[in-house]
Backbone as CSV, one residue per row, in Angstrom:
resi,resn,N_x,N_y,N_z,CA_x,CA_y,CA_z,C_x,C_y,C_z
1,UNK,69.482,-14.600,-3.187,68.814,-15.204,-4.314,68.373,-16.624,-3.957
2,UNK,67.350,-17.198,-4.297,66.593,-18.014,-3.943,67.638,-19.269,-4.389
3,UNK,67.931,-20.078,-4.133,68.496,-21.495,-4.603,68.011,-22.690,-5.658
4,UNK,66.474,-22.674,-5.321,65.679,-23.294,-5.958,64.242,-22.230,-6.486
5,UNK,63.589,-22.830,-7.562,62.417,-22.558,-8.078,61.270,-23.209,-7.938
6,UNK,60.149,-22.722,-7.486,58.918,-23.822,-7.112,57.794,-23.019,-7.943
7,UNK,57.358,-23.812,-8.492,55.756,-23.302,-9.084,54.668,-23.116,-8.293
8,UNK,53.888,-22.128,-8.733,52.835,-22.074,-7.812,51.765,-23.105,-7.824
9,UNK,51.195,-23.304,-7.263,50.211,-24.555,-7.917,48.664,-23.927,-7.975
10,UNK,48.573,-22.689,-7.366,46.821,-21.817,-7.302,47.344,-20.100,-8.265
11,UNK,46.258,-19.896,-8.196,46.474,-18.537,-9.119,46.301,-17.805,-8.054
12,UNK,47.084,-16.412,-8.389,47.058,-15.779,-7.197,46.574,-14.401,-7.718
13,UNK,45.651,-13.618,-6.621,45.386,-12.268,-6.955,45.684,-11.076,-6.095
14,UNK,45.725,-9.999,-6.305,46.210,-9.065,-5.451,44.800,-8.180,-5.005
15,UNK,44.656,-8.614,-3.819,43.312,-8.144,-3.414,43.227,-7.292,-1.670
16,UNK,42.830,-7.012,-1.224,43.753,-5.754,0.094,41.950,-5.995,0.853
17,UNK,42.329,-6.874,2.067,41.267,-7.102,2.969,41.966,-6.858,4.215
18,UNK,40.722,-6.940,5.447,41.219,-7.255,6.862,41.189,-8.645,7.163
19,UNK,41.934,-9.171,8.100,42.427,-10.421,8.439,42.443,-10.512,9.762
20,UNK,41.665,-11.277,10.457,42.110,-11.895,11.896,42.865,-13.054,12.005
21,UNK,44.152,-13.197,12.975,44.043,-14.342,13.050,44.617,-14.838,14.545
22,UNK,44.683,-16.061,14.923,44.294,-16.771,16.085,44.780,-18.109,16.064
23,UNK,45.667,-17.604,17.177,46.761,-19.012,17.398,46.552,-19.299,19.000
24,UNK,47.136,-20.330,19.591,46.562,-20.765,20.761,47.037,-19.711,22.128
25,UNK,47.734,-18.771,21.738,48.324,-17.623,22.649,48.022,-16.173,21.993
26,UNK,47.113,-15.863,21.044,47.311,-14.326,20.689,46.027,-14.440,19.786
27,UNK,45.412,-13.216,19.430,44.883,-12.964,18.209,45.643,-11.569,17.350
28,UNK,45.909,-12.123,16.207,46.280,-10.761,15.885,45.406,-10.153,14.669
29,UNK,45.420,-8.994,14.115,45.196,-8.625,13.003,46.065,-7.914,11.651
30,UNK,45.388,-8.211,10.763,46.529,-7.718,9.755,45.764,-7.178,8.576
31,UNK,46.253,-7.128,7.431,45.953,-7.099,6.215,46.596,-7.742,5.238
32,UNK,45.635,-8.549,4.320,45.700,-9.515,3.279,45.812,-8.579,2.080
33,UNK,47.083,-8.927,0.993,47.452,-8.531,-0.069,47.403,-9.083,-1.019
34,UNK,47.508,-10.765,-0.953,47.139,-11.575,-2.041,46.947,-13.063,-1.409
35,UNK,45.900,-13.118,-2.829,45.301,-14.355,-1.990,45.273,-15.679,-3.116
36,UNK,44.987,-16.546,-3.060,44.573,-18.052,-3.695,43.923,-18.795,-2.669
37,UNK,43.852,-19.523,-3.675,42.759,-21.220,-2.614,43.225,-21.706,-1.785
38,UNK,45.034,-21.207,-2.005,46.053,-22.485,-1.394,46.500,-21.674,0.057
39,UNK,46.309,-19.912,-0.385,47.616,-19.853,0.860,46.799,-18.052,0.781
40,UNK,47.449,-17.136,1.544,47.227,-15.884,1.576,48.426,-15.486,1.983
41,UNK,49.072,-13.812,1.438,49.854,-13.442,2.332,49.553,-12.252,3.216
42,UNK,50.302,-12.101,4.499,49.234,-10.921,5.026,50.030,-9.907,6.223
43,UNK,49.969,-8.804,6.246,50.966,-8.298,6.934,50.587,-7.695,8.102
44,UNK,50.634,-8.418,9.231,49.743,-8.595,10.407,50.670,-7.359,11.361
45,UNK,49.809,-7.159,12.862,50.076,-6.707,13.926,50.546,-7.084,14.864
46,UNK,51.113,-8.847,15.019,51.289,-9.713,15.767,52.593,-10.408,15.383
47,UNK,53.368,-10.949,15.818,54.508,-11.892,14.890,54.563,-12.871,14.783
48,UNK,54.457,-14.055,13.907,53.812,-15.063,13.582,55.420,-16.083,13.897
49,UNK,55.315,-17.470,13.835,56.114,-18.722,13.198,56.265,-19.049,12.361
50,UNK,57.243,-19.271,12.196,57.231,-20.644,10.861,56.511,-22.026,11.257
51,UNK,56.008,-22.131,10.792,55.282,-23.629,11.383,53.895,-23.269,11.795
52,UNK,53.515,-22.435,12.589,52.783,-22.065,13.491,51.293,-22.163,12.819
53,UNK,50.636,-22.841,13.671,49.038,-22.945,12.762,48.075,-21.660,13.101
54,UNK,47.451,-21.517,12.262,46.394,-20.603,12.690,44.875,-20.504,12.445
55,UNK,44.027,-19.749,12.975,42.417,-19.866,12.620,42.249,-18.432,11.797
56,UNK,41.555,-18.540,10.719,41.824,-16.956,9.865,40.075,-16.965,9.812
57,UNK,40.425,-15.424,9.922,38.920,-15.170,9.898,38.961,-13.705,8.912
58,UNK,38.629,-13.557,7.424,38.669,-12.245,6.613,37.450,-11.802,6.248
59,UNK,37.627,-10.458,6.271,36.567,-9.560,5.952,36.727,-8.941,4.452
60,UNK,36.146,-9.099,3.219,36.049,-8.331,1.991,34.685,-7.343,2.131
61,UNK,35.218,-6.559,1.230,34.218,-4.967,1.503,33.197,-5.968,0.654
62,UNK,33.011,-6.589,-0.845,32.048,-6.988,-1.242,31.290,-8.104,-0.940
63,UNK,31.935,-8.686,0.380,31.009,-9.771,1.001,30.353,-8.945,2.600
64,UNK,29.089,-9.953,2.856,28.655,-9.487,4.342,28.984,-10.145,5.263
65,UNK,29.295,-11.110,4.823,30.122,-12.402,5.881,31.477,-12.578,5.693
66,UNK,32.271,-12.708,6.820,33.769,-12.852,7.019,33.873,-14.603,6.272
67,UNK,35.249,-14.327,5.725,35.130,-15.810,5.303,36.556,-16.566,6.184
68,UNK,35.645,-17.864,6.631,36.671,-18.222,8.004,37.572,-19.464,7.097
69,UNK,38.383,-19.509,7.484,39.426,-21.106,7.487,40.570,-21.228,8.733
70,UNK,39.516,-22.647,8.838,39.776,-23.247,10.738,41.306,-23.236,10.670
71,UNK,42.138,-23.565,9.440,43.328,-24.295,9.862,44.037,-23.557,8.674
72,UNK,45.181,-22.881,9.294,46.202,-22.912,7.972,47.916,-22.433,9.059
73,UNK,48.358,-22.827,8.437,49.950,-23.240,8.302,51.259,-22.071,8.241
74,UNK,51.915,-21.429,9.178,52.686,-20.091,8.525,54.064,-21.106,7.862
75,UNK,53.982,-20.087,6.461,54.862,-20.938,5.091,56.508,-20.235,5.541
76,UNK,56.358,-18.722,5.585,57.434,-18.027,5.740,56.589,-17.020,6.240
77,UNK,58.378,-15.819,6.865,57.812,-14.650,7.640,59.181,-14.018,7.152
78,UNK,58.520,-12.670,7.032,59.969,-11.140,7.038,59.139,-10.438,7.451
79,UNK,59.636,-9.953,8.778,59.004,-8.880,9.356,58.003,-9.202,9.768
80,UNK,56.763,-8.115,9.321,55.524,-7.863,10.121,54.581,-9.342,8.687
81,UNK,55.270,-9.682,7.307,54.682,-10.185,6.380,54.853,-11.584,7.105
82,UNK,53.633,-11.966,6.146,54.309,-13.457,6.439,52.815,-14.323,5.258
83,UNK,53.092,-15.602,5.572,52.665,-15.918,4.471,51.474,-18.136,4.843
84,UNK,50.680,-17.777,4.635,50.332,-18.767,4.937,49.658,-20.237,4.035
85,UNK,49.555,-21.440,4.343,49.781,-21.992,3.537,47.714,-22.921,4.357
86,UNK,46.688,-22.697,3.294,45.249,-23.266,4.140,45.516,-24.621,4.114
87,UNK,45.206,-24.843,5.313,45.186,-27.282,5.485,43.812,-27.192,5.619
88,UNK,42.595,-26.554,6.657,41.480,-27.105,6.727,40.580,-25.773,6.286
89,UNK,39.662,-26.293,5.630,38.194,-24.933,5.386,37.148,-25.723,4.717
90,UNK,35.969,-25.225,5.515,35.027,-26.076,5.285,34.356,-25.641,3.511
91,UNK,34.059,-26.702,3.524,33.549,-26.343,1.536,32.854,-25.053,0.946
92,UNK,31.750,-25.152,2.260,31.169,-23.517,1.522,31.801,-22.199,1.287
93,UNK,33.310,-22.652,2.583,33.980,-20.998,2.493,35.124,-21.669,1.045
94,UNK,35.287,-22.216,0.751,36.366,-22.823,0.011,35.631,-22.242,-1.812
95,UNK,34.543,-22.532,-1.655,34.145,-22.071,-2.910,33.623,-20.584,-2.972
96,UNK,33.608,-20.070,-2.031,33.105,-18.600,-2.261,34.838,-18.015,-2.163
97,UNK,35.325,-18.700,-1.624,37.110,-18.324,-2.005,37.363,-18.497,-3.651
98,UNK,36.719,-19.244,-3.920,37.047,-19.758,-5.379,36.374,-18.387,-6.409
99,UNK,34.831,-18.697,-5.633,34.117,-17.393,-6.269,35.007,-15.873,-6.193
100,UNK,35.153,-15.872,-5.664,36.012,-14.365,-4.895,37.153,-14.039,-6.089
101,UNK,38.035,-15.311,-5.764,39.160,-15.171,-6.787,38.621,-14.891,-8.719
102,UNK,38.035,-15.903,-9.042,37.035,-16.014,-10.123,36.649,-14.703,-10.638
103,UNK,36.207,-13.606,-9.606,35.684,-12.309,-10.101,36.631,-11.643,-10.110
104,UNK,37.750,-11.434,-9.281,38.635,-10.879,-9.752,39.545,-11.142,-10.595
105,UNK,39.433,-12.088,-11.103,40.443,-12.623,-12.411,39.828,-11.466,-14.027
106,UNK,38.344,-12.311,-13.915,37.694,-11.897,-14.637,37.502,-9.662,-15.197
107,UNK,37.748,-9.450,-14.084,37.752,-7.615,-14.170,39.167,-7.522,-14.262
108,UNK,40.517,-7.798,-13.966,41.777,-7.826,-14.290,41.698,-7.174,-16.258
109,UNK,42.520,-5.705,-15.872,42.589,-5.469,-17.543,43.482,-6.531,-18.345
């Protein structure tokens, strides 16, 4: 049982993409289960760090372009899951992240 309680600070949705990602020794791939502005979690082919930075590169069926973010952070890991926390993404992918989330809020019964 967890010790402490932390709030989330982004809304999170449950959304099922492909995921690359790319650390200075591996690329791996995975799949993304839920996502926000702040962080994604994703249950890759590769075994990640705690700490460990990475370059993410995702594919959604309703976009034609992968949406990249240069820099993000592994938060925690169990197993093949693990969970990441974004530090750098350039603005245009940051708001079509926003957009992304936005539509799926919106169709949520």
């Amino acid at each position: 049982m967890p010790k402490h309680f932390k709030l989330r600070t982004y809304q999170r949705i449950m959304l099922c993409g492909t995921s690359y990602y790319l650390s200075e020794d591996f690329l791996g791939k995975g799949t993304v289960w839920d996502i926000s502005s702040g962080g994604w979690r994703i249950q890759g082919d590769h075994q990640v760090k705690l700490g460990m930075k990475l370059t993410l590169r995702m594919e959604f069926l309703e976009e034609k372009t992968p949406l990249e973010v240069e820099e993000a952070v592994v938060q925690w890991v169990s197993g093949k899951d693990f969970g990441i926390q974004i530090r750098k993404i350039r603005q245009s992918a940051a708001k079509r992240l926003e957009r992304l989330i936005g539509h799926h809020l919106c169709v949520l019964p």
